[in-house]
C-alpha positions as CSV (number, residue, x, y, z in Angstrom):
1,X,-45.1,-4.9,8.0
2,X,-42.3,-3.3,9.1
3,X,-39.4,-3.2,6.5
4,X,-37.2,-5.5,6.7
5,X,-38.8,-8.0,8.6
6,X,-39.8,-11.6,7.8
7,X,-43.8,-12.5,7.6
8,X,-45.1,-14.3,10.4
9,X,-48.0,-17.1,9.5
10,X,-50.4,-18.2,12.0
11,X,-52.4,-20.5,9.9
12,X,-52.0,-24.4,9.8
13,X,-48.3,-25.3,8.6
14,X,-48.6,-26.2,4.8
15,X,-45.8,-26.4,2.1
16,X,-45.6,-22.8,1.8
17,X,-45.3,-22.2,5.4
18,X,-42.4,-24.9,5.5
19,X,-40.9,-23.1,2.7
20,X,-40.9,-19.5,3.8
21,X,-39.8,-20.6,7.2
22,X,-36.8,-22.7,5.2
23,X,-35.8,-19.2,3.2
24,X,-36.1,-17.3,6.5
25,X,-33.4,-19.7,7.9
26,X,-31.4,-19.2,4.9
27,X,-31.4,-15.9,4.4
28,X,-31.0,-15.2,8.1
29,X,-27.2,-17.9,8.0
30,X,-26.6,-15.6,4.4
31,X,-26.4,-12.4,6.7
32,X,-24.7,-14.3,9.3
33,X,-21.9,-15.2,6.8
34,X,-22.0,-12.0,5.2
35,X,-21.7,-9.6,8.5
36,X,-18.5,-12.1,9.6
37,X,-17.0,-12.1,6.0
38,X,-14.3,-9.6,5.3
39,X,-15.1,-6.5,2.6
40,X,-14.7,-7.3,-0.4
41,X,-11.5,-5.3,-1.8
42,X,-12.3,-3.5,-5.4
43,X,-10.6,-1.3,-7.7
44,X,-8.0,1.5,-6.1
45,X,-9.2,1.3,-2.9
46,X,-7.6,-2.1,-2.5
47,X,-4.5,-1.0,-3.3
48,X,-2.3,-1.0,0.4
49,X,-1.4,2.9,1.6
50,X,1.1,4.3,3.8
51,X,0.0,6.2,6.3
52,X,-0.4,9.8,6.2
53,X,2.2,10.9,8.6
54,X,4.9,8.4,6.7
55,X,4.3,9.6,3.5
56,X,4.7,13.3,4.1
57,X,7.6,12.7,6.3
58,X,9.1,11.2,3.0
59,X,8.0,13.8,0.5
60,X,9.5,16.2,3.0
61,X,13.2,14.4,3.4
62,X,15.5,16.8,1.4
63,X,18.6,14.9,3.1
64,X,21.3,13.0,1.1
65,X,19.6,9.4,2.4
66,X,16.1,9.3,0.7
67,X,12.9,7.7,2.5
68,X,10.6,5.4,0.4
69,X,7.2,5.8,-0.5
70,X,4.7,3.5,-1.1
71,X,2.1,4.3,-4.3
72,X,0.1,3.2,-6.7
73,X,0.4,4.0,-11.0
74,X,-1.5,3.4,-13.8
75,X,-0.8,5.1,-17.5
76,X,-4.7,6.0,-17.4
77,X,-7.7,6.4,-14.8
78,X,-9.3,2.7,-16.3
79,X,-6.0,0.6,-16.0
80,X,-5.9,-1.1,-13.0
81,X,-2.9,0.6,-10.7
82,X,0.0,-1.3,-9.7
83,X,1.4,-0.8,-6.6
84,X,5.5,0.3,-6.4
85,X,7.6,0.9,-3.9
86,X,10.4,3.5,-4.5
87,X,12.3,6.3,-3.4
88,X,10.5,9.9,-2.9
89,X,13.0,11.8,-5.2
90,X,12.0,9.7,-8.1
91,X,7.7,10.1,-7.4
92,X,9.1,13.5,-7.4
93,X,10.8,13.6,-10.5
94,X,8.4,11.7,-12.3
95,X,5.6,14.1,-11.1
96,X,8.5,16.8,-12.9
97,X,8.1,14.9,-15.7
98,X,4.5,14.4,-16.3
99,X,3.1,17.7,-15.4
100,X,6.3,19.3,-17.7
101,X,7.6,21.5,-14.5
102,X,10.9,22.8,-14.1
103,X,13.9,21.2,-12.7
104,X,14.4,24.2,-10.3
105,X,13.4,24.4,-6.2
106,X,9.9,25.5,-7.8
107,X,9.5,23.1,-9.5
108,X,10.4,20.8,-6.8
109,X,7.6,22.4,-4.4
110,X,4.8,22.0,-7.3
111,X,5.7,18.2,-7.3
112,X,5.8,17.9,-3.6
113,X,2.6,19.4,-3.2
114,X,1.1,17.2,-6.2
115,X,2.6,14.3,-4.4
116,X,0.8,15.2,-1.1
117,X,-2.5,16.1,-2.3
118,X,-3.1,12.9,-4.9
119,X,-5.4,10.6,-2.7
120,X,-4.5,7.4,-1.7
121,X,-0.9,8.4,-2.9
122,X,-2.6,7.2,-6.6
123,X,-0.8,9.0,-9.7
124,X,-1.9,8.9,-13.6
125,X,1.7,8.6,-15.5
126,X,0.8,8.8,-18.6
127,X,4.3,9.7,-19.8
128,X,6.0,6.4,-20.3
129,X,9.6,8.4,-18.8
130,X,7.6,9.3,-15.9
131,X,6.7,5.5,-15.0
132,X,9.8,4.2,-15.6
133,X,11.3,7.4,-13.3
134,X,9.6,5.0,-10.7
135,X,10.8,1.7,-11.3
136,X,9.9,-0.6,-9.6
137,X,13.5,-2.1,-8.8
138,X,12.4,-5.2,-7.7
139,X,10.6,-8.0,-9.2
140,X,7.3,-10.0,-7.5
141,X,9.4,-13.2,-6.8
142,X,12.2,-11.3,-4.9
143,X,9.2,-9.5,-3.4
144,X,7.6,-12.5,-2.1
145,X,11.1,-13.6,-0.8
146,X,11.4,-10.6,1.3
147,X,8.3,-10.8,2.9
148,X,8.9,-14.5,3.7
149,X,12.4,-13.2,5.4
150,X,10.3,-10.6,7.7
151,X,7.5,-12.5,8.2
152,X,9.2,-13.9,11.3
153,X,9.6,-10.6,13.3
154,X,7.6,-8.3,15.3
155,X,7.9,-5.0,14.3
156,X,9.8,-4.0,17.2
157,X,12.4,-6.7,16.2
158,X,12.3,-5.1,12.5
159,X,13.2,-1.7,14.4
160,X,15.8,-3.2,16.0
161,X,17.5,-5.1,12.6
162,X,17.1,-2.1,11.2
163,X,17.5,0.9,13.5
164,X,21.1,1.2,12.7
165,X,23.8,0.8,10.3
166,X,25.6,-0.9,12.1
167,X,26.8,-4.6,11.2
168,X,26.2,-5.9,14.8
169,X,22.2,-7.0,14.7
170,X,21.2,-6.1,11.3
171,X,19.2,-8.2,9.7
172,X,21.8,-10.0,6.8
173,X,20.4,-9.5,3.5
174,X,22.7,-10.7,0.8
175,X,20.8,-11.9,-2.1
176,X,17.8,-9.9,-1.1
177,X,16.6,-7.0,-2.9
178,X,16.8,-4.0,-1.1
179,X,14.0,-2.0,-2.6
180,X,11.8,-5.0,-1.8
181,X,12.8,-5.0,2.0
182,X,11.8,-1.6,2.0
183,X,8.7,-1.9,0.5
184,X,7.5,-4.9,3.2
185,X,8.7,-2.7,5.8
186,X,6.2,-0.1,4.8
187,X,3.6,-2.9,4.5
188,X,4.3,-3.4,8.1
189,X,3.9,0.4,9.0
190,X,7.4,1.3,9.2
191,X,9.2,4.1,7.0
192,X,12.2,3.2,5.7
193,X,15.1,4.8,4.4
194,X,18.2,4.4,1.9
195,X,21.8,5.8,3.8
196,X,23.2,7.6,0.9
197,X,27.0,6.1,1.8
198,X,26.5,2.1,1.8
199,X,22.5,1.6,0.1
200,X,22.1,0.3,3.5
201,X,18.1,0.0,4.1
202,X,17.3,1.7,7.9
203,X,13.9,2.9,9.7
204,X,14.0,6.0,10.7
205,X,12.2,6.5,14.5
């Protein structure tokens, strides 16, 4: 029989052949359901990831308005990550911290290159300064509220609201978190910014 397949009877029906032909019904509506469920998330892997190209561009930013990074840290490798959203200077300086570099332009270019090559953008802080170095600055509630302010738009109208500094069509956020803002605009694929004058959140093209 060839693997995989179900038996074939050609005897007189009988309870067994009403049985087998039952579980070959069932087992063929389990696959069915199985094939047009979605994957099951588990462990790291789950965790949401900025692309490639995003992230690098915002390890990379040396200028005075910081991009955000979207990563994942847990004090160990069998503590389940959490996910934060923060500024690149501060995975940087954390990175300083754990791995005891120096606070020169060396050490600077160790961290970036740490930063870069960690898959998944996944870090083990075990140094409690280190985690703390990247916040998070936001809580889950005002979280939540930002994403229920964005859900609305398409992400050409969150371009728009937040393509410039400019008061005329941003997007009011008074009351908001800003830190959260960014971080659901990186769930949506953008890369978002900090202008270094006003805190002002902005995509960068």
């Amino acid at each position: 029989m060839t693997s995989g397949a179900f038996p074939s009877y050609t005897g007189p029906a009988s309870t067994t052949d009403h049985a087998m032909k039952r579980y070959a019904r069932i087992a063929l509506l389990a696959a069915a359901a199985a094939l047009a469920a979605p994957a099951a998330s588990s462990g790291p892997a789950a965790v949401p990831v900025q692309s490639a190209a995003s992230f690098a561009a915002a390890v990379g930013n040396r200028s005075s308005s910081p991009s955000y990074v979207m990563i994942a840290v847990a004090a160990d490798f069998a503590a389940e990550p959490q996910r934060i959203c923060t500024l690149a200077p501060f995975l940087l300086g954390a990175i300083v911290r754990e791995h005891d570099l120096p606070s020169d332009a060396a050490g600077l270019a160790r961290a970036a290159e740490i930063a870069l090559d960690s898959p998944n953008h996944m870090y083990r802080l075990r140094d409690p300064a280190a985690r703390a170095n990247v916040g998070p600055l936001y809580s889950e509630t005002e979280l939540a509220a930002a994403r229920t302010l964005l859900a609305p738009l398409s992400t050409d109208e969150l371009k728009r609201r937040f393509g410039s500094l400019s008061a005329a069509g941003r997007l009011p956020l008074n009351g908001y978190s800003r830190d959260a803002v960014a971080c659901v605009l990186l769930e949506r694929g953008l890369s978002p910014s900090s202008d270094d004058r006003s805190g002002q959140v902005f995509v960068r093209d």
